[in-house]
Backbone as XML, in Angstrom:
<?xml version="1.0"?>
<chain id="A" units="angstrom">
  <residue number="1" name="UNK">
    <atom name="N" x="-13.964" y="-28.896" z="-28.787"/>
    <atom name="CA" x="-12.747" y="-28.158" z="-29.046"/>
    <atom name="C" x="-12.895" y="-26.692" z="-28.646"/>
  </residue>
  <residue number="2" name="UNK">
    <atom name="N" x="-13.946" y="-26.108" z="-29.033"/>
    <atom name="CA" x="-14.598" y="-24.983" z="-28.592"/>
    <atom name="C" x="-14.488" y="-24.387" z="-27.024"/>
  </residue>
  <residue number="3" name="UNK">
    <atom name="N" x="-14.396" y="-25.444" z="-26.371"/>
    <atom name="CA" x="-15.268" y="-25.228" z="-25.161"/>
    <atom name="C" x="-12.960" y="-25.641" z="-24.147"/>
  </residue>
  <residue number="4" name="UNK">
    <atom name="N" x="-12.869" y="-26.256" z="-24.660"/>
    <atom name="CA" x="-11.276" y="-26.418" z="-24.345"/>
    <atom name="C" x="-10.469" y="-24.911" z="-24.544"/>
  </residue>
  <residue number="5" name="UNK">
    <atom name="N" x="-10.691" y="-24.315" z="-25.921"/>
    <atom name="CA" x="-9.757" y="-23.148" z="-26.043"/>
    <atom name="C" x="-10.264" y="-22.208" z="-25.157"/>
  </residue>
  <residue number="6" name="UNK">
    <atom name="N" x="-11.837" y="-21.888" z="-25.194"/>
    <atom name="CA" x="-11.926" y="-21.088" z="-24.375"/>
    <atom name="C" x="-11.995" y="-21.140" z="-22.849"/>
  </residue>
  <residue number="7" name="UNK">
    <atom name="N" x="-11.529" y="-22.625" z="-22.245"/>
    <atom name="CA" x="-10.994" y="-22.814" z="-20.912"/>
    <atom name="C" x="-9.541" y="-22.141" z="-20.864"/>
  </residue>
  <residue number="8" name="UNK">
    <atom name="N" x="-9.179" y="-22.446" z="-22.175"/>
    <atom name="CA" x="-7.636" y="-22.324" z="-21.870"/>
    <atom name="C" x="-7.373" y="-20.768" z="-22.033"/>
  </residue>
  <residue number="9" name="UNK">
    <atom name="N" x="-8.243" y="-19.886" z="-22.777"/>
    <atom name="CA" x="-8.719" y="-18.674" z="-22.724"/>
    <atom name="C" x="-8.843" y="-18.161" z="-21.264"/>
  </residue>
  <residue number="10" name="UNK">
    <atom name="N" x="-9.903" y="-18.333" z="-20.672"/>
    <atom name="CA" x="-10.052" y="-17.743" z="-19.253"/>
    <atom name="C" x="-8.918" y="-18.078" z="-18.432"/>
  </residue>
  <residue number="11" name="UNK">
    <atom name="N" x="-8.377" y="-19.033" z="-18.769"/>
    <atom name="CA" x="-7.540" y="-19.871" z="-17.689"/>
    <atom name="C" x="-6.143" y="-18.565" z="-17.779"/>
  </residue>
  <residue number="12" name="UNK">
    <atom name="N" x="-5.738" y="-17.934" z="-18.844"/>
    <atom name="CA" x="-5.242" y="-17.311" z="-19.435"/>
    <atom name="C" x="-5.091" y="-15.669" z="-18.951"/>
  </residue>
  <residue number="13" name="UNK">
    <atom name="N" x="-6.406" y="-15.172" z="-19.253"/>
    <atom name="CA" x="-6.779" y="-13.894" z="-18.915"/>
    <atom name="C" x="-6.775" y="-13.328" z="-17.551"/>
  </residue>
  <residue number="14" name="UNK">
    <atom name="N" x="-8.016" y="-14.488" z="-16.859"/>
    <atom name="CA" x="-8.238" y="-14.812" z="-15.432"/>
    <atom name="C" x="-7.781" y="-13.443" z="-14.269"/>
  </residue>
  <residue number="15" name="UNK">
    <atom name="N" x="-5.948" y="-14.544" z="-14.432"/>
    <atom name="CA" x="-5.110" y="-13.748" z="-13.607"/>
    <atom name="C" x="-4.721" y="-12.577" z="-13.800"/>
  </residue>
  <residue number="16" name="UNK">
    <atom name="N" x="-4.655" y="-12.237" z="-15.277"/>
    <atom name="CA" x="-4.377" y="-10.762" z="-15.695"/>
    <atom name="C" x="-5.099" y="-9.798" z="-15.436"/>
  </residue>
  <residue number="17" name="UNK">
    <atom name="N" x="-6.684" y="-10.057" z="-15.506"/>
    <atom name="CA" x="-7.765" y="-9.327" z="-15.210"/>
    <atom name="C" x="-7.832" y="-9.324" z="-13.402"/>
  </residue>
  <residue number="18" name="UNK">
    <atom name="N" x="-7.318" y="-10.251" z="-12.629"/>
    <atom name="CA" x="-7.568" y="-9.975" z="-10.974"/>
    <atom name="C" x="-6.194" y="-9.216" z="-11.037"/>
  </residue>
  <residue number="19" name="UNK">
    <atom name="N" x="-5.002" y="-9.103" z="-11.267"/>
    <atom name="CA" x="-4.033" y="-8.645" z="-11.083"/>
    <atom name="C" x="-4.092" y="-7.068" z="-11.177"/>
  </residue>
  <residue number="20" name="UNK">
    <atom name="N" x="-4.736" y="-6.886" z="-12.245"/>
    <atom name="CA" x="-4.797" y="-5.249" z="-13.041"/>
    <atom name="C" x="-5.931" y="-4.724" z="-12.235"/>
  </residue>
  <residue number="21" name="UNK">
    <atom name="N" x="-6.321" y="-5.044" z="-11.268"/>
    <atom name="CA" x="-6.926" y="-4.294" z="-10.637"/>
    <atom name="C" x="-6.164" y="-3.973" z="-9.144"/>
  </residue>
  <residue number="22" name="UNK">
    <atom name="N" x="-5.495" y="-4.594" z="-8.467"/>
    <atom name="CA" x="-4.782" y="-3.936" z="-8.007"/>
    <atom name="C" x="-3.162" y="-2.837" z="-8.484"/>
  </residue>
  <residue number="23" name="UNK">
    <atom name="N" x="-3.120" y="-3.204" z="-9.937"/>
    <atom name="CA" x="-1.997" y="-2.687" z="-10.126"/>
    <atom name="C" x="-2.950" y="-1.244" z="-10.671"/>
  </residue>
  <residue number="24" name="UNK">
    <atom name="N" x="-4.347" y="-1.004" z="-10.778"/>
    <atom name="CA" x="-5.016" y="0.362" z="-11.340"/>
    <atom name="C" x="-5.495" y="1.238" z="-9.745"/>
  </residue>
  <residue number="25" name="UNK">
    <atom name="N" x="-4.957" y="0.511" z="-8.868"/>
    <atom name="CA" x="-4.704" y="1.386" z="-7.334"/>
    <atom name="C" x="-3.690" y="2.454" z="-7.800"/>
  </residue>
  <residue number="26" name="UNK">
    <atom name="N" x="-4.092" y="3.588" z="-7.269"/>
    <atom name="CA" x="-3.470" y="4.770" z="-7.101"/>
    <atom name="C" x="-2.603" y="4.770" z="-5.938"/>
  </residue>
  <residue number="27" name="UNK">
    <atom name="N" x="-0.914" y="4.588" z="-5.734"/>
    <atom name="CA" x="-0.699" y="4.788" z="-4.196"/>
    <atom name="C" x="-0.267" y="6.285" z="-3.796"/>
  </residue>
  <residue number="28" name="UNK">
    <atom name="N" x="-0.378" y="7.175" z="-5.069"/>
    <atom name="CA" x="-0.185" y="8.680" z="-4.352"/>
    <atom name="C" x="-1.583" y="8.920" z="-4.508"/>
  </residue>
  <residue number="29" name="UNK">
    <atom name="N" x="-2.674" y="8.609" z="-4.758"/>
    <atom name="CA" x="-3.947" y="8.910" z="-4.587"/>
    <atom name="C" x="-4.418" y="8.680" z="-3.135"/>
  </residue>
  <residue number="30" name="UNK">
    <atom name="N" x="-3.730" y="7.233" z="-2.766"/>
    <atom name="CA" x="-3.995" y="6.804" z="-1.627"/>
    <atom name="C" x="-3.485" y="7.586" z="-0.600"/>
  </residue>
  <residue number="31" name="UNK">
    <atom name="N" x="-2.222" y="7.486" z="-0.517"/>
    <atom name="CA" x="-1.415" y="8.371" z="0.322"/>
    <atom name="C" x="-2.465" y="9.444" z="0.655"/>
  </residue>
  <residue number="32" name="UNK">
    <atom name="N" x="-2.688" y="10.458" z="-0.095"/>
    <atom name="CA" x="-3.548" y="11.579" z="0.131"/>
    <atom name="C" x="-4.966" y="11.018" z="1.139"/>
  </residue>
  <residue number="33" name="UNK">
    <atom name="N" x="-6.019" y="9.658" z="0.089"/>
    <atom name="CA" x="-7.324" y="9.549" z="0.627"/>
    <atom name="C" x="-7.195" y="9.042" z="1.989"/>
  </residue>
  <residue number="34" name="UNK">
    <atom name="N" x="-6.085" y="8.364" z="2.177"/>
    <atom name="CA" x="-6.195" y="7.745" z="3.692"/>
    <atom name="C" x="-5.540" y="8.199" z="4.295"/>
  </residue>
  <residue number="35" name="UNK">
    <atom name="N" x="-5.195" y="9.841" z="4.802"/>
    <atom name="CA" x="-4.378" y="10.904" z="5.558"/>
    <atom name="C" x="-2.857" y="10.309" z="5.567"/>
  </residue>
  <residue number="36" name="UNK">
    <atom name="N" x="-2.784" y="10.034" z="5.075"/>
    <atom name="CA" x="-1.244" y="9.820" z="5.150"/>
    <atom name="C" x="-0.234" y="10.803" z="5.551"/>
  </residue>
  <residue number="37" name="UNK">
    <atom name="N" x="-0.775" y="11.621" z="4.660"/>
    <atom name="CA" x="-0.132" y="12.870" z="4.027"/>
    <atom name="C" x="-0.007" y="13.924" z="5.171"/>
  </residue>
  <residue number="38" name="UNK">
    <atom name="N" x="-1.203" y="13.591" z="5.888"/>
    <atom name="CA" x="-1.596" y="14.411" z="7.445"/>
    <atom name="C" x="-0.253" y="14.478" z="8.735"/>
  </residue>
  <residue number="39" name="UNK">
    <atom name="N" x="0.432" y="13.750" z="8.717"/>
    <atom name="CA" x="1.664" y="13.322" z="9.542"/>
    <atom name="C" x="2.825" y="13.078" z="8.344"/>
  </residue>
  <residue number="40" name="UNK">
    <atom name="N" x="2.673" y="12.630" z="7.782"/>
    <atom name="CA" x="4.163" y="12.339" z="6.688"/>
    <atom name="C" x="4.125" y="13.431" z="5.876"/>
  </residue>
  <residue number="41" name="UNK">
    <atom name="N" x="3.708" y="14.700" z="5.358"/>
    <atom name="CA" x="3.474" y="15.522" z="4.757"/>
    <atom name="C" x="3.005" y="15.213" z="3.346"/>
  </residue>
  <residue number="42" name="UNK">
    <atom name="N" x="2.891" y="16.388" z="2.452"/>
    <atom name="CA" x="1.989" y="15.567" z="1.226"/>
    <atom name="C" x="2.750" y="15.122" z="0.211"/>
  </residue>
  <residue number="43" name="UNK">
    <atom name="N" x="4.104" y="15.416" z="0.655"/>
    <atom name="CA" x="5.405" y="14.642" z="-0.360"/>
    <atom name="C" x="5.566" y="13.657" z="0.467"/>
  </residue>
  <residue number="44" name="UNK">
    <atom name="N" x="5.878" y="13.232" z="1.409"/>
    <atom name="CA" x="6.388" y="11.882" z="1.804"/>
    <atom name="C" x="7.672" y="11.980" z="2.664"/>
  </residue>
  <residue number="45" name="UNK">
    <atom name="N" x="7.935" y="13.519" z="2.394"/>
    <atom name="CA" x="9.361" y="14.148" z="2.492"/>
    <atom name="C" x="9.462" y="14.915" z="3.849"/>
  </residue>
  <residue number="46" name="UNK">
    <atom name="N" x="8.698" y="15.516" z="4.355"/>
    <atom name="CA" x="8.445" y="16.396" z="5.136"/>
    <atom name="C" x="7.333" y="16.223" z="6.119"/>
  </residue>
  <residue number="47" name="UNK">
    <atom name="N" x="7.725" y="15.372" z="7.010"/>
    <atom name="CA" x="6.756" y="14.541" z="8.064"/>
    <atom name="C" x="6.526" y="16.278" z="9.276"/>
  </residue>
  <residue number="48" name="UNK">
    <atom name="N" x="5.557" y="16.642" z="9.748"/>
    <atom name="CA" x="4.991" y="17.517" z="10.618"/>
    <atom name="C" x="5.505" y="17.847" z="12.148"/>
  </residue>
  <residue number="49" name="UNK">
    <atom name="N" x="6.547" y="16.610" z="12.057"/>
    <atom name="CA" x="6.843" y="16.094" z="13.240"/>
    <atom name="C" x="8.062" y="15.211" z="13.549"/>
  </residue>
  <residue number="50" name="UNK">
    <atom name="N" x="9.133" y="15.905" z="13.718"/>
    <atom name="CA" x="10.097" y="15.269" z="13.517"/>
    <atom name="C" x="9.990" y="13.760" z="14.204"/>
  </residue>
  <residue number="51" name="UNK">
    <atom name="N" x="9.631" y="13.494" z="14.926"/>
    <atom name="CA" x="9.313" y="12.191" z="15.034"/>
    <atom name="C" x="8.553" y="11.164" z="14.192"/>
  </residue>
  <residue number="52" name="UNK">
    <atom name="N" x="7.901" y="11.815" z="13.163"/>
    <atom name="CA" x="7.623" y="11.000" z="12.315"/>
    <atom name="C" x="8.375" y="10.418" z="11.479"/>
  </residue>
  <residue number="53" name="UNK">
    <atom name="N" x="8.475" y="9.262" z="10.327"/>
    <atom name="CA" x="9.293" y="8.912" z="9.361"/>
    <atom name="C" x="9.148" y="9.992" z="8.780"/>
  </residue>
  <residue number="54" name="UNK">
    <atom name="N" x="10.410" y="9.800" z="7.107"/>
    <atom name="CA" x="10.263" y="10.421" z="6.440"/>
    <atom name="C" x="9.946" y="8.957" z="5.219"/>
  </residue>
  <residue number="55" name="UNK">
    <atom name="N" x="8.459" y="9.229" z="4.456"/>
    <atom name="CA" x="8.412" y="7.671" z="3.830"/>
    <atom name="C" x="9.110" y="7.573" z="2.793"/>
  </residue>
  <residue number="56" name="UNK">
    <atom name="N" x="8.876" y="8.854" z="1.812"/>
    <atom name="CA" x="9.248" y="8.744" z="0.620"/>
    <atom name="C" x="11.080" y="7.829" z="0.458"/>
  </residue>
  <residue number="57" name="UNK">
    <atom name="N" x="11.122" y="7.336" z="-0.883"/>
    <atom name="CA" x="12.214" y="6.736" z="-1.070"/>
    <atom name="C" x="12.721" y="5.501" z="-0.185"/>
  </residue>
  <residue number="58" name="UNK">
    <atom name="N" x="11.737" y="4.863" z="0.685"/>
    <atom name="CA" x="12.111" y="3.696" z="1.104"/>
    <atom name="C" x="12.181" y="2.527" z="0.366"/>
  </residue>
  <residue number="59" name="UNK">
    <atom name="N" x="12.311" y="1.353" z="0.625"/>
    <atom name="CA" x="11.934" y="0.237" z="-0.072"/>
    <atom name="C" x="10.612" y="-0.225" z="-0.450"/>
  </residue>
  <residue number="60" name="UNK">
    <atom name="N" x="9.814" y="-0.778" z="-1.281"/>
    <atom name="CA" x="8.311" y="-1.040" z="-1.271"/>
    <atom name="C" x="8.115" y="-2.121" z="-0.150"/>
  </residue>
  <residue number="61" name="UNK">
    <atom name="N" x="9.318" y="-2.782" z="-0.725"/>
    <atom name="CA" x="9.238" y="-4.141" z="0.750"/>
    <atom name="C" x="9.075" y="-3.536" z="2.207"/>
  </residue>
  <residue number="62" name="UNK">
    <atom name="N" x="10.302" y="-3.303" z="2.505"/>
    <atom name="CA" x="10.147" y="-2.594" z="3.511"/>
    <atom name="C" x="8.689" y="-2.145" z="3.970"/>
  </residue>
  <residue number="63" name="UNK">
    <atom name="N" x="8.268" y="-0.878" z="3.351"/>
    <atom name="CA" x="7.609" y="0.240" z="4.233"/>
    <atom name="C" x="5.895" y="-0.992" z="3.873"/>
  </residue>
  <residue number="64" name="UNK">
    <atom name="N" x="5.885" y="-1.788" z="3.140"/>
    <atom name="CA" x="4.858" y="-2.740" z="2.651"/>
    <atom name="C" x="4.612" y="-3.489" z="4.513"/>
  </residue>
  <residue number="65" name="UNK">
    <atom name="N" x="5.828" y="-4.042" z="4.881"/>
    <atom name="CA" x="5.938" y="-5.124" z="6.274"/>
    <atom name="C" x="5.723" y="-3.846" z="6.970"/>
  </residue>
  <residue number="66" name="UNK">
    <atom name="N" x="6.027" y="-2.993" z="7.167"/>
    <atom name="CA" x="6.004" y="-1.739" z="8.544"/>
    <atom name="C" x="4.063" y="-1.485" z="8.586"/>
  </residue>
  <residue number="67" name="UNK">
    <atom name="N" x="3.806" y="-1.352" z="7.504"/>
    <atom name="CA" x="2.160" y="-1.276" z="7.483"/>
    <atom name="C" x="1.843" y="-3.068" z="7.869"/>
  </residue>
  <residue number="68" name="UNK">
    <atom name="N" x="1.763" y="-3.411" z="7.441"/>
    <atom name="CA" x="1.397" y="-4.629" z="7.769"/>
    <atom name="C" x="1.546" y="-4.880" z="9.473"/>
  </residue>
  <residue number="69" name="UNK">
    <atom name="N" x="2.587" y="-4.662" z="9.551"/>
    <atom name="CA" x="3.254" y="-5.826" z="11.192"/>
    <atom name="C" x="2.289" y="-4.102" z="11.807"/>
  </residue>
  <residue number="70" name="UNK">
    <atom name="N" x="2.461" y="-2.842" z="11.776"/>
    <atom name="CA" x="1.580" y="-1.815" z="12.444"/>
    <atom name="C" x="-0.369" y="-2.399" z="12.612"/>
  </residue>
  <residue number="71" name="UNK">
    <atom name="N" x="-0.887" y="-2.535" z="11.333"/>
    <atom name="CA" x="-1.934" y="-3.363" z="11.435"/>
    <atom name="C" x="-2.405" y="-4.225" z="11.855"/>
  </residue>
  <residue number="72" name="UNK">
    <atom name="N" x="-1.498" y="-5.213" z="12.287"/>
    <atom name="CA" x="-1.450" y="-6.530" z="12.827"/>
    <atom name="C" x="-1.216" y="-6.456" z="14.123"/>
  </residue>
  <residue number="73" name="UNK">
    <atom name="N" x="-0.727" y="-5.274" z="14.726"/>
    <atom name="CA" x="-0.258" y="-5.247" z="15.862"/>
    <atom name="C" x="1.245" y="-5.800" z="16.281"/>
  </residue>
  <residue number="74" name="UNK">
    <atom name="N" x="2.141" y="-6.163" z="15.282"/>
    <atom name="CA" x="3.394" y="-7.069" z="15.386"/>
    <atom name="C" x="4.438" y="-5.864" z="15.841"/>
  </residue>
  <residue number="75" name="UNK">
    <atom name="N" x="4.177" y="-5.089" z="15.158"/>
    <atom name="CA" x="4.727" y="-3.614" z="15.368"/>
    <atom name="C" x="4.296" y="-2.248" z="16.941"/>
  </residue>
  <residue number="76" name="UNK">
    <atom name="N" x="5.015" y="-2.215" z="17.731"/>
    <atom name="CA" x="3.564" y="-1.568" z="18.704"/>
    <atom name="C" x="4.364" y="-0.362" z="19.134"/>
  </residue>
  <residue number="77" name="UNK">
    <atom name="N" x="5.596" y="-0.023" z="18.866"/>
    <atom name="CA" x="6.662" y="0.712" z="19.031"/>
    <atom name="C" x="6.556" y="2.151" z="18.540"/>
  </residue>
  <residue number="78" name="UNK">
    <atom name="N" x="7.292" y="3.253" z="19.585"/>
    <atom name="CA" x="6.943" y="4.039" z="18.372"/>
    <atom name="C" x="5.722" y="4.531" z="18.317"/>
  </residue>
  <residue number="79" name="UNK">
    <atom name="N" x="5.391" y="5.438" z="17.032"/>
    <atom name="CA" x="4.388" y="5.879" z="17.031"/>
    <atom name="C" x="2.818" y="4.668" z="16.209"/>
  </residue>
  <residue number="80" name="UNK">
    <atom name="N" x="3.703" y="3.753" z="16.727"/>
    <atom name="CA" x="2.621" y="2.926" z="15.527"/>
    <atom name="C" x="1.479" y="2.473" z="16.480"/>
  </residue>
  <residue number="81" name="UNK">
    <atom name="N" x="1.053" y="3.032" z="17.844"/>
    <atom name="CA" x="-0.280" y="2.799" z="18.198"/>
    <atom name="C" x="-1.326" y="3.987" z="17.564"/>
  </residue>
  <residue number="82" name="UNK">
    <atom name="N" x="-0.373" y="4.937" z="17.358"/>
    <atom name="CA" x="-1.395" y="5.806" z="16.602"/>
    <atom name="C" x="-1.648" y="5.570" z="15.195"/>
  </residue>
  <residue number="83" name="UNK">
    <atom name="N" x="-1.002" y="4.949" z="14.311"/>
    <atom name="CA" x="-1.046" y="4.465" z="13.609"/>
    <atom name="C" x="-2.137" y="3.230" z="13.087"/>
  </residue>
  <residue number="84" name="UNK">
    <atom name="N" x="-2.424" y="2.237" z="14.235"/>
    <atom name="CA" x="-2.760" y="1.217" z="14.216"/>
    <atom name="C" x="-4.465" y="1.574" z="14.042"/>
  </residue>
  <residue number="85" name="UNK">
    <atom name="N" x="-4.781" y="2.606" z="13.782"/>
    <atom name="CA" x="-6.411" y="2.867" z="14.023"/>
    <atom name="C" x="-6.038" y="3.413" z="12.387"/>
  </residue>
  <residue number="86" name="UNK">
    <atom name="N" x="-5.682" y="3.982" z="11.636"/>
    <atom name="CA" x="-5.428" y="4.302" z="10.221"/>
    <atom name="C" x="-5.193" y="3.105" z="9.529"/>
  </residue>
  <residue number="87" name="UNK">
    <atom name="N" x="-4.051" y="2.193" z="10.107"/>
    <atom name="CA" x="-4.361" y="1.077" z="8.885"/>
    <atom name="C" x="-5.390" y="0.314" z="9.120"/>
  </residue>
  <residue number="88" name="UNK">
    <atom name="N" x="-5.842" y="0.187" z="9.900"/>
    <atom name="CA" x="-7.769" y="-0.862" z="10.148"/>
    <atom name="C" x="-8.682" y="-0.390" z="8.811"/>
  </residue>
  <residue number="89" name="UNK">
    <atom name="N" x="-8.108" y="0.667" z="8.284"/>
    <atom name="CA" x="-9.167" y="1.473" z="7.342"/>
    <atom name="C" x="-8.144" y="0.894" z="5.643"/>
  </residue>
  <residue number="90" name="UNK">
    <atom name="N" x="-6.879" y="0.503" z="5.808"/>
    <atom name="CA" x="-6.480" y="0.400" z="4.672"/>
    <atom name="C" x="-6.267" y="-1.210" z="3.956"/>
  </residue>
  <residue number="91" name="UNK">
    <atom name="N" x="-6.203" y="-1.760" z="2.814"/>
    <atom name="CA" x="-6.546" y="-3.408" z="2.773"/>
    <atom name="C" x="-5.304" y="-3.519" z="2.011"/>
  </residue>
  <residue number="92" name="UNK">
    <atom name="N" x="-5.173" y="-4.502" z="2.349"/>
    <atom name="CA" x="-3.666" y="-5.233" z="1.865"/>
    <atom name="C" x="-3.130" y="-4.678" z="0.534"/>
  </residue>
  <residue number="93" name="UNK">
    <atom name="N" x="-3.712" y="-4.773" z="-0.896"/>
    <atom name="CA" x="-3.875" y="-4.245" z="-1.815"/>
    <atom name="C" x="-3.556" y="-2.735" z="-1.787"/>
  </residue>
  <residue number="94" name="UNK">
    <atom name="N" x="-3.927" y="-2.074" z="-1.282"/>
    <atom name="CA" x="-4.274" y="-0.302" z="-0.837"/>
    <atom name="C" x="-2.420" y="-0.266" z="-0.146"/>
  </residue>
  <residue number="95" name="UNK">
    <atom name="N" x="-2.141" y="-0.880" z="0.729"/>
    <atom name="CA" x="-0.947" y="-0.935" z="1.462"/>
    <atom name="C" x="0.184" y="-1.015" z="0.634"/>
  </residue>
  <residue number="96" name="UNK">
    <atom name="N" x="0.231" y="-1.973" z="-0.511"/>
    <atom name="CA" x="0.994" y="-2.601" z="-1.597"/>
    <atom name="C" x="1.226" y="-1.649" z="-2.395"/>
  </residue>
  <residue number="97" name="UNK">
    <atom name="N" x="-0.047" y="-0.176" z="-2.755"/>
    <atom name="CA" x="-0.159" y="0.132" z="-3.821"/>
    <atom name="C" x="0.740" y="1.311" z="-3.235"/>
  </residue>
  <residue number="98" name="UNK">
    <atom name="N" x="0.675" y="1.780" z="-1.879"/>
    <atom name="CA" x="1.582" y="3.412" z="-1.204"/>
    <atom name="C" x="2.518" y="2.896" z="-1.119"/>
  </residue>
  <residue number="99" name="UNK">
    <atom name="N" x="2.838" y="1.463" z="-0.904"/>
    <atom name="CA" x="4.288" y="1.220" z="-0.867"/>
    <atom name="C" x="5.381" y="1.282" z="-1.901"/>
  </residue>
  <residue number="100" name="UNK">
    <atom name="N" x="4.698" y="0.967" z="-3.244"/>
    <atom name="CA" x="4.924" y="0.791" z="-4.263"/>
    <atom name="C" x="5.133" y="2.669" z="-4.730"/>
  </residue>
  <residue number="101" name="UNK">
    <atom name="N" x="4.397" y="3.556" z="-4.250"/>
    <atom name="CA" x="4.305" y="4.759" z="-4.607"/>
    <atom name="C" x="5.443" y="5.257" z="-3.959"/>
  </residue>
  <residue number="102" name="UNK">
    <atom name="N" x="5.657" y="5.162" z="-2.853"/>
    <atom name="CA" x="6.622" y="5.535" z="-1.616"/>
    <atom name="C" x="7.911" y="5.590" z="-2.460"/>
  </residue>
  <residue number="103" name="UNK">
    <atom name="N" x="7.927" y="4.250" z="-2.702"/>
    <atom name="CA" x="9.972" y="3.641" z="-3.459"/>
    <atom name="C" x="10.093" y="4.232" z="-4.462"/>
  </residue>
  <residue number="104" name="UNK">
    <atom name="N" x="8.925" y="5.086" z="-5.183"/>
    <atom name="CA" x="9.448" y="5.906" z="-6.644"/>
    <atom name="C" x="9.932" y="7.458" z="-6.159"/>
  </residue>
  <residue number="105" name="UNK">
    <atom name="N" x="9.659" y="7.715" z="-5.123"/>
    <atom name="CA" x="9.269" y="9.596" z="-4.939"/>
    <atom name="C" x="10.761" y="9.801" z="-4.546"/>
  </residue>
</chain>
């Protein structure tokens, strides 16, 4: 009986404990550690270059697929070959977490 609850225990926790570690990603921490901030400015607001986006206030979805399909190469338009050497450095998780930061600012 012992050995059942505490299956049904882990079975339980498990996901909460892999989950909460990507939700304890920083995505304005990130923004900053992985230059983001270097071309989009350090608000999100004020890109260096008018050709850049402006990120802040997009969708998480959204600006989530624009990193992605840029990484992947699906994206090649644009400034996203320069791009494409910055996200090689960022992991799916990390991507999720600025996107998620992006849609609040």
């Amino acid at each position: 009986m012992k050995s059942k609850t505490l299956s049904i225990a882990v079975a339980l926790i498990l996901p909460l404990a892999l989950s909460s570690n990507a939700m304890a990603l920083d995505g304005a921490a990130l923004f900053q550690s992985k230059t983001c901030w270097s071309c989009h400015g350090k608000d999100a607001k004020t890109p260096i270059l008018p050709v850049y986006p402006r990120l802040a206030g997009q969708s998480a979805g959204y600006a989530l697929q624009q990193m992605k399909d840029i990484k992947s190469g699906a994206r090649a338009n644009g400034q996203a070959a320069a791009m494409k050497g910055v996200m090689g450095l960022v992991s799916d998780e990390e991507m999720a977490a600025i996107a998620d930061w992006l849609a609040t600012q």
